[in-house]
Residue, then its C-alpha position, 0 to 999 in steps of 0.5 A: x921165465x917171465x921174469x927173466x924175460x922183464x929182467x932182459x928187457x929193463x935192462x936192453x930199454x936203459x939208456x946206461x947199460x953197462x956190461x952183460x947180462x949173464x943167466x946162470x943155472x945148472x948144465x941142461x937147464x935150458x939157458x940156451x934154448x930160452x935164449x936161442x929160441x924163446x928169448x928172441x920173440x919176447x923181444x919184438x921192438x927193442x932196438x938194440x943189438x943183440x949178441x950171446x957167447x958163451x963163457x964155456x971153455x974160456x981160459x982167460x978173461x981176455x978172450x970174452x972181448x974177442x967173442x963179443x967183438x966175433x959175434x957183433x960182426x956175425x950178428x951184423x953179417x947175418x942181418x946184411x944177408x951176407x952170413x958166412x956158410x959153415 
């Protein structure tokens, strides 16, 4: 785990990151507790910002820029205090 951890953070500390950072592994391997809850505490001091979506159900390429752009601004909303309720 900790060196996924060193990965993330060498990567969010380049002055040229470029892309994504994806983890791969087998469904119910826990990528997304590491990244929900883990993830978020080993990070304290990287002044970027951070968004995750999933690739799941994704049809077409096209859609990955919607759901970066989607969760940059809930992201931004969240931080503003001014998250939408489900």
């Amino acid at each position: 785990m900790e060196n996924i951890v060193n990965s993330i953070k060498a990567y969010l500390k380049s002055e040229n990151t470029e892309g994504a950072f994806q983890i791969k592994g087998d469904w119910g391997c826990g990528k997304t507790f590491f990244i929900k809850e883990i993830l978020p505490n080993k990070l304290n001091g990287i002044d970027r910002i951070q968004v995750m979506i999933s690739l799941f159900g994704i049809g077409d390429v096209k859609e990955i820029p919607y759901r970066l752009l989607n969760a940059y601004i809930n992201k931004m909303k969240e931080q503003d205090g001014n998250a939408d309720e489900d």
